[in-house]
DRENTORKOL-3810 file (N, C-alpha, C; in nm, 4 decimals):
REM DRENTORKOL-3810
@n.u->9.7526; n.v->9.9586; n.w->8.9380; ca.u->9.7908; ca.v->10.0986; ca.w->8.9349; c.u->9.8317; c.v->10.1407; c.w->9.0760
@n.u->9.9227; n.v->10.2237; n.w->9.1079; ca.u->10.0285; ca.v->10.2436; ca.w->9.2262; c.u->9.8940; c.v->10.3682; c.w->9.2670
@n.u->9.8903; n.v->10.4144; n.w->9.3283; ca.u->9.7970; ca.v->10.4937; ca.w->9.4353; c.u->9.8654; c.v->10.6272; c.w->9.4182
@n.u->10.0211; n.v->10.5997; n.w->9.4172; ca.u->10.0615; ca.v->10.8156; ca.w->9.3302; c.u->10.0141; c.v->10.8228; c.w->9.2109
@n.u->10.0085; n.v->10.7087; n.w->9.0871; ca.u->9.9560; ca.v->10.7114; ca.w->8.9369; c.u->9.8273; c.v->10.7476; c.w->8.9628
@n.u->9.7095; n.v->10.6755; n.w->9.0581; ca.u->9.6494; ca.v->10.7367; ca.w->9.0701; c.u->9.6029; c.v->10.8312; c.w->9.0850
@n.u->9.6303; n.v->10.9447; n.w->9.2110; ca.u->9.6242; ca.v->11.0643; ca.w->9.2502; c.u->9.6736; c.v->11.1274; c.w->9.1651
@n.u->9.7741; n.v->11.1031; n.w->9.0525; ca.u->9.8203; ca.v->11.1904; ca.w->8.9359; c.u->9.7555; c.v->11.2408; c.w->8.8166
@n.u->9.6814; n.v->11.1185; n.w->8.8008; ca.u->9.5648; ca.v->11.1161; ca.w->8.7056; c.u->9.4017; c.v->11.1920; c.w->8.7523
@n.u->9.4067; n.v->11.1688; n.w->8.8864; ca.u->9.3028; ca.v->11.2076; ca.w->8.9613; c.u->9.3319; c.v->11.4096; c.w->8.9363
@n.u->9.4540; n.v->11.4218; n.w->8.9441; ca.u->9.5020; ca.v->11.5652; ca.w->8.9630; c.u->9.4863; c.v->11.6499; c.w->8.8325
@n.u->9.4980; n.v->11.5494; n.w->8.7224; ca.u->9.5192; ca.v->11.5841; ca.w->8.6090; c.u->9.4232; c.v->11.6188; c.w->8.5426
@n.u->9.3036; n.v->11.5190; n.w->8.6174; ca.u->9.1853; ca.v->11.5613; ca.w->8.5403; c.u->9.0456; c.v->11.6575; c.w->8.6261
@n.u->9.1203; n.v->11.6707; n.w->8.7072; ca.u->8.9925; ca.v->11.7683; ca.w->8.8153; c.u->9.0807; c.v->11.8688; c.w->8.8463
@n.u->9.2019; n.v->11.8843; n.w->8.8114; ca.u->9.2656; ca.v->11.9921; ca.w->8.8824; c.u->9.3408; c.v->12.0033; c.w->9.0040
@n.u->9.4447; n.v->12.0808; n.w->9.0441; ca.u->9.5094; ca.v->12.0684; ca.w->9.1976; c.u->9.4030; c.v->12.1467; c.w->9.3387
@n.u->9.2863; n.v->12.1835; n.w->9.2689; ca.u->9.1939; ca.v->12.3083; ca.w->9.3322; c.u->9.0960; c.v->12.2435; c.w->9.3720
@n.u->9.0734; n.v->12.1283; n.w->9.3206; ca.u->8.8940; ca.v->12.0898; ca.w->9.2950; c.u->8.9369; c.v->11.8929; c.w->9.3736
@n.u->9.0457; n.v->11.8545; n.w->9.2955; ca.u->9.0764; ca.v->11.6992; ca.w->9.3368; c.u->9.0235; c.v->11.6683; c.w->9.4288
@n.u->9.0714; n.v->11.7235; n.w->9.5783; ca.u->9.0531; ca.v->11.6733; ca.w->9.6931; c.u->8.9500; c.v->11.6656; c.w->9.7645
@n.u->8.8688; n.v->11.7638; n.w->9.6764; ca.u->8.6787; ca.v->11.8450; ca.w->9.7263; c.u->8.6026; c.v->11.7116; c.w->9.6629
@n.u->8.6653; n.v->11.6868; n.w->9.4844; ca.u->8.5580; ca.v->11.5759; ca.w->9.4506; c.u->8.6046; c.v->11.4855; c.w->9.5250
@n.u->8.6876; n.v->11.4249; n.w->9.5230; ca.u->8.7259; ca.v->11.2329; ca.w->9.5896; c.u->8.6641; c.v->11.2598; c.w->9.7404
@n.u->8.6288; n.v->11.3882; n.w->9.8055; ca.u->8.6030; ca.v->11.3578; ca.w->9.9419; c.u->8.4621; c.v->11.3850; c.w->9.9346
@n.u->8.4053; n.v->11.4563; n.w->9.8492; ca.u->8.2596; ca.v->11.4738; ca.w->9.8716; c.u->8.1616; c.v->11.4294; c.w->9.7495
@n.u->8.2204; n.v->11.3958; n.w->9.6263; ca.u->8.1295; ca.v->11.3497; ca.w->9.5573; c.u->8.0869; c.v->11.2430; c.w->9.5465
@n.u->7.9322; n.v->11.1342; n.w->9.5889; ca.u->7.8878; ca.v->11.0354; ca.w->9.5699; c.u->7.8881; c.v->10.9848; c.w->9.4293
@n.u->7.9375; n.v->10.8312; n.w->9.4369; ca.u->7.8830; ca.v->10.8269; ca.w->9.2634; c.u->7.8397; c.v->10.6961; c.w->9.2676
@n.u->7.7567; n.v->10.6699; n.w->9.2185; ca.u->7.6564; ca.v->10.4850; ca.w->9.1990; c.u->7.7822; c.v->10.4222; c.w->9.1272
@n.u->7.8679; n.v->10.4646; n.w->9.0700; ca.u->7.9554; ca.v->10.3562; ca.w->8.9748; c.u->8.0549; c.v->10.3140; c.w->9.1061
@n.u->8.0492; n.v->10.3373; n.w->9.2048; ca.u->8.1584; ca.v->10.3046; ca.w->9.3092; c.u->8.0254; c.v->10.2694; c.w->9.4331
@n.u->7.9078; n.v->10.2078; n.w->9.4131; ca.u->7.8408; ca.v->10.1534; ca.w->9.4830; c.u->7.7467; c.v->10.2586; c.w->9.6013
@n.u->7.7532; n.v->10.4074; n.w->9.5571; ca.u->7.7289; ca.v->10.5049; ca.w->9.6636; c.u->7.8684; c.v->10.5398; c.w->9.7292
@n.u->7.9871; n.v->10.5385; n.w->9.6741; ca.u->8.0799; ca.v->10.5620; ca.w->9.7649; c.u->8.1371; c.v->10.7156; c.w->9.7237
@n.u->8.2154; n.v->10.7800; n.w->9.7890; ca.u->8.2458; ca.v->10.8739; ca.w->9.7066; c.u->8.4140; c.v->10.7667; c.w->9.6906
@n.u->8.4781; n.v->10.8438; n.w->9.6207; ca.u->8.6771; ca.v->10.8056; ca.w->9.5432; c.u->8.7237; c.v->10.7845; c.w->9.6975
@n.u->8.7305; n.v->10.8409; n.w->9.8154; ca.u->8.7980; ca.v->10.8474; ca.w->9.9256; c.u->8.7244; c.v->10.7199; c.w->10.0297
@n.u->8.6021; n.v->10.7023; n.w->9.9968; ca.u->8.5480; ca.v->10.5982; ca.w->10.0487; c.u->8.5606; c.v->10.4457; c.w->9.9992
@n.u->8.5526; n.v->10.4585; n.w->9.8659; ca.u->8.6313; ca.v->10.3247; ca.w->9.7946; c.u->8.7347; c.v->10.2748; c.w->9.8323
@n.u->8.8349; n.v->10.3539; n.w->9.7814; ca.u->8.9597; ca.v->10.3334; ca.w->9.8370; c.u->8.9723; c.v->10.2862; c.w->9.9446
@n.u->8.9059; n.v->10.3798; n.w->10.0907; ca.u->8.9500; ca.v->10.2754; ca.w->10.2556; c.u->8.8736; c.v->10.1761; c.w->10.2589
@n.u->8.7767; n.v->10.1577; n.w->10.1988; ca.u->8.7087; ca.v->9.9935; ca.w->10.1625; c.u->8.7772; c.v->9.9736; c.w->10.0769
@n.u->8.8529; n.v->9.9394; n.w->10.0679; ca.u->8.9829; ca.v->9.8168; ca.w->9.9659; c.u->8.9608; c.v->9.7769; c.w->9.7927
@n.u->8.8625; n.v->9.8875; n.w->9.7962; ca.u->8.8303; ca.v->9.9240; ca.w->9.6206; c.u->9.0073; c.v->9.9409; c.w->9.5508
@n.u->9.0424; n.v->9.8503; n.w->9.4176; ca.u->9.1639; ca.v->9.8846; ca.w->9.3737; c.u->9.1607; c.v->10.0020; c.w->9.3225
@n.u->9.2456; n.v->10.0518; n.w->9.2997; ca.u->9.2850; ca.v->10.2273; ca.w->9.2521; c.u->9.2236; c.v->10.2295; c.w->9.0858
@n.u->9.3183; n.v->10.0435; n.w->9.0257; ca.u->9.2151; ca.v->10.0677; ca.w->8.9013; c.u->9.0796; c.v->10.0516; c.w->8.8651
@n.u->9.0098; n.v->9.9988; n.w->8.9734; ca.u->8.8535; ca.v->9.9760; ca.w->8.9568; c.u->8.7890; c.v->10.1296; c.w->8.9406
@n.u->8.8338; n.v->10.2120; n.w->9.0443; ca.u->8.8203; ca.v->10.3326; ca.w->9.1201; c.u->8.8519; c.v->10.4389; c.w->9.0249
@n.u->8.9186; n.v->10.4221; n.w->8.9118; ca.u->9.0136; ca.v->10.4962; ca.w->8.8176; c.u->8.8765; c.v->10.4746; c.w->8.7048
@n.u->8.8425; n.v->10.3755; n.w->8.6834; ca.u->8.7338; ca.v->10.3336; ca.w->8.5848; c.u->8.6250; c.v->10.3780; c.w->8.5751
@n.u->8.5837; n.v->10.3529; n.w->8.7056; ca.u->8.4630; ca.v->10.4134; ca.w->8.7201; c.u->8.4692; c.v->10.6180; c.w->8.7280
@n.u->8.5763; n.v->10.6038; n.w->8.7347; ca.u->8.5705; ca.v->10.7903; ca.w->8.6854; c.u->8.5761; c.v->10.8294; c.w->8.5684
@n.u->8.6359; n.v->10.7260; n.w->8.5153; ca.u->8.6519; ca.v->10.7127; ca.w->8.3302; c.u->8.5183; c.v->10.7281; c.w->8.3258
@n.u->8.4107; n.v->10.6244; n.w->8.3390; ca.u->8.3397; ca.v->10.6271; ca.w->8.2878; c.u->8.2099; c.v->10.7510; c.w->8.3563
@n.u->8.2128; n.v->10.7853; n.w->8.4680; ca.u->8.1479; ca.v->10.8550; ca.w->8.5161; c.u->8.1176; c.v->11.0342; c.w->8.4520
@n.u->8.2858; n.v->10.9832; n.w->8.4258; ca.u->8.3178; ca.v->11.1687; ca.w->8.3855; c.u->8.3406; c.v->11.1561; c.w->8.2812
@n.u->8.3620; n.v->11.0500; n.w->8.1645; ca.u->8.3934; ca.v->11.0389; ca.w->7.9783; c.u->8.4946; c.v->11.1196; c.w->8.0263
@n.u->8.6244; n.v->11.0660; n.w->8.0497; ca.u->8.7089; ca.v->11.0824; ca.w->8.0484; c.u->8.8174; c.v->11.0572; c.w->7.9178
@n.u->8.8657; n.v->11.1387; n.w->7.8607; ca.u->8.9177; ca.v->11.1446; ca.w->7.7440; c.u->9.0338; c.v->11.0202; c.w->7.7357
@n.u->9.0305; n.v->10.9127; n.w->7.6339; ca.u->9.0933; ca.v->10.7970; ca.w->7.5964; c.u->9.2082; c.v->10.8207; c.w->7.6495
@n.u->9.2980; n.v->10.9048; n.w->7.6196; ca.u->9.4213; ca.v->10.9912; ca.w->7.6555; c.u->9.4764; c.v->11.0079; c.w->7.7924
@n.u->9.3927; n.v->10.9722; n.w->7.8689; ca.u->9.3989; ca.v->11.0252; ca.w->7.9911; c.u->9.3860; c.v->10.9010; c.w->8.0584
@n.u->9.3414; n.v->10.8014; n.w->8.0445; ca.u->9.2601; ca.v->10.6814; ca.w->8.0971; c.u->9.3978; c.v->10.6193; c.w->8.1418
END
């Protein structure tokens, strides 16, 4: 997954208001204690990173 698909999906499902607040400040155990912005510059792929929000947030099939 390309890193704009990402952030698109990221946008889509938290909003243009809220996106940038969760990926920079929310911790989550499915990304090892990392928050989305910390994965990523540790060389986490976008789709590992994408998954674990799927699954973190039951993210609707649709959206995945």
């Amino acid at each position: 997954m390309r890193l704009t698909d990402f952030w698109e999906r990221m946008t889509e499902r938290f909003g243009p208001a809220y996106v940038d607040s969760f990926a920079r400040d929310h911790v989550m155990a499915e990304l090892g204690g990392r928050t989305v912005v910390e994965a990523l510059d540790a060389g986490w792929d976008t789709k590992d990173v994408w998954r674990a929000v799927c699954t973190a947030f039951d993210v609707p099939p649709h959206l995945r």
